[in-house]
C-alpha beads as a LAMMPS data file, in Angstrom:
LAMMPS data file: protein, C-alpha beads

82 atoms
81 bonds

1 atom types
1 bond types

-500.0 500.0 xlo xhi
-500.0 500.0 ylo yhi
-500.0 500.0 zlo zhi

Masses

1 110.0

Atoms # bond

1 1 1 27.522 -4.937 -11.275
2 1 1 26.914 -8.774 -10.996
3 1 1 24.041 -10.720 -11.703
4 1 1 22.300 -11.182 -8.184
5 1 1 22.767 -7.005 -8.243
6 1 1 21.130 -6.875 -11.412
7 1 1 18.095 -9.271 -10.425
8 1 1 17.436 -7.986 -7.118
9 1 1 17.077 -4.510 -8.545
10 1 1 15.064 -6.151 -11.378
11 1 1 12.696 -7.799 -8.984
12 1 1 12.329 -4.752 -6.677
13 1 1 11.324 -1.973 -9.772
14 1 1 8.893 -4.889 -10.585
15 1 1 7.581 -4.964 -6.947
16 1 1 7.578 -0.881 -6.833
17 1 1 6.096 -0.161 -10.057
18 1 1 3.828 -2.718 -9.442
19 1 1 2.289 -1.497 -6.279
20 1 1 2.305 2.314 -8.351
21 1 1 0.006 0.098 -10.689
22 1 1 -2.329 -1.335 -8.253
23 1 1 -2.913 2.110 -6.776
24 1 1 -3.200 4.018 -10.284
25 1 1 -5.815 1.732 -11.091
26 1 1 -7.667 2.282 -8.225
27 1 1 -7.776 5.992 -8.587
28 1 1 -9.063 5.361 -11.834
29 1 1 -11.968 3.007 -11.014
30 1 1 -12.593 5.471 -8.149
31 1 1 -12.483 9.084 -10.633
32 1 1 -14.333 6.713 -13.484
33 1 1 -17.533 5.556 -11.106
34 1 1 -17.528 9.327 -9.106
35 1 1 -16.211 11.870 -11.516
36 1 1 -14.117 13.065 -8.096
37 1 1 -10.117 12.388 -7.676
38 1 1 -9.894 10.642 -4.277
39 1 1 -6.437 11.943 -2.436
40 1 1 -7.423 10.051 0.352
41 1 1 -6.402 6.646 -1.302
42 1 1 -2.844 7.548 -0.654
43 1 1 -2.999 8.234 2.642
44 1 1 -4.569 4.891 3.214
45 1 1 -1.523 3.294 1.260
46 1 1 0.904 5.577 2.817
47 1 1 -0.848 5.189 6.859
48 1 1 -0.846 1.214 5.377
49 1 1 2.672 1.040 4.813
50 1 1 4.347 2.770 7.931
51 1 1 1.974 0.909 10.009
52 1 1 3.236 -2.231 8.554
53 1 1 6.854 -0.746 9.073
54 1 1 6.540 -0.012 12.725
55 1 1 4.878 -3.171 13.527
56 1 1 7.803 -5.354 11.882
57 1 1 9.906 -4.265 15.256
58 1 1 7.390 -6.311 17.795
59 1 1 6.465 -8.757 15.026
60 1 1 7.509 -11.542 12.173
61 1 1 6.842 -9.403 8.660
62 1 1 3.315 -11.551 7.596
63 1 1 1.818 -11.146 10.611
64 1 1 2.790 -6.805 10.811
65 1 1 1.411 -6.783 7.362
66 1 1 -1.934 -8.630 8.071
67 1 1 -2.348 -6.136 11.537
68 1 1 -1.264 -3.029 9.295
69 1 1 -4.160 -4.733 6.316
70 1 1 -6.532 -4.237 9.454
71 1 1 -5.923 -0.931 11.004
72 1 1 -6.058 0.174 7.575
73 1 1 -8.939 -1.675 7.636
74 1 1 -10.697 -0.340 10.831
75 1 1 -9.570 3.590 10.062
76 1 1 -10.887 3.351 6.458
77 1 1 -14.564 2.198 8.332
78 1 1 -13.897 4.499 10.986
79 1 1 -13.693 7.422 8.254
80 1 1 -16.730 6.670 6.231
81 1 1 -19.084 7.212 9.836
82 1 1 -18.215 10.718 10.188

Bonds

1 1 1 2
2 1 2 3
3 1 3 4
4 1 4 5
5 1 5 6
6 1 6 7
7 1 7 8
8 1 8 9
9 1 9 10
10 1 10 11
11 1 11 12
12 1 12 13
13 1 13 14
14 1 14 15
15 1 15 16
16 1 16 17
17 1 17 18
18 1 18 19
19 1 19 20
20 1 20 21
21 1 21 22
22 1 22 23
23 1 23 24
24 1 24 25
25 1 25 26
26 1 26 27
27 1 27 28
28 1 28 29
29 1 29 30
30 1 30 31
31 1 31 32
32 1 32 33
33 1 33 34
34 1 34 35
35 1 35 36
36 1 36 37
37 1 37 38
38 1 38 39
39 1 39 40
40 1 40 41
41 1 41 42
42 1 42 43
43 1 43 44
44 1 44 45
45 1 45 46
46 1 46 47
47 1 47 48
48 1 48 49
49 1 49 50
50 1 50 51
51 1 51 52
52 1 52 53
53 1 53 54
54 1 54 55
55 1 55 56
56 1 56 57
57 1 57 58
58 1 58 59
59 1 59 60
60 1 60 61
61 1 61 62
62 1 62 63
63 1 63 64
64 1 64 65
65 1 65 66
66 1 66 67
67 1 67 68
68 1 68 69
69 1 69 70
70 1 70 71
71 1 71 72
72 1 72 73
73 1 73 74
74 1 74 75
75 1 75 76
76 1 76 77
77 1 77 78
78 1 78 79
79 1 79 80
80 1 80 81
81 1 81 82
């Protein structure tokens, strides 16, 4: 392996096990305030992420991430009125 190799795959488990970290720690704050494990987070992160995915084939990657950010957004809202 070269060195580009070796910092792209540096900079990616960063990015992964960063985003593992953002998302631990928000099952935690959610388990700590309610006593209740909240699956539902993931699905969020996971409906998040393939939105973002499909929408990178119509549109530039910022602006399919900001419209994924707000269907996530507008189902999360949508959930808690049922």
């Amino acid at each position: 392996m070269n060195l580009p190799q070796i910092v792209q795959y540096g900079l990616s488990g960063i990015t992964v096990g960063s985003i593992y970290a953002v998302v631990a720690i928000g099952f935690n704050i959610i388990y700590n305030t309610t006593g209740i494990i909240n699956f539902a987070q993931g699905e969020f992160l996971i409906f998040g992420a393939m939105t973002a995915i499909s929408f990178c084939e119509f549109f530039p990657m910022p602006i399919a991430i900001l419209l994924a950010v707000a269907a996530t957004t507008i189902l999360g809202g949508l959930s808690n009125s049922f």
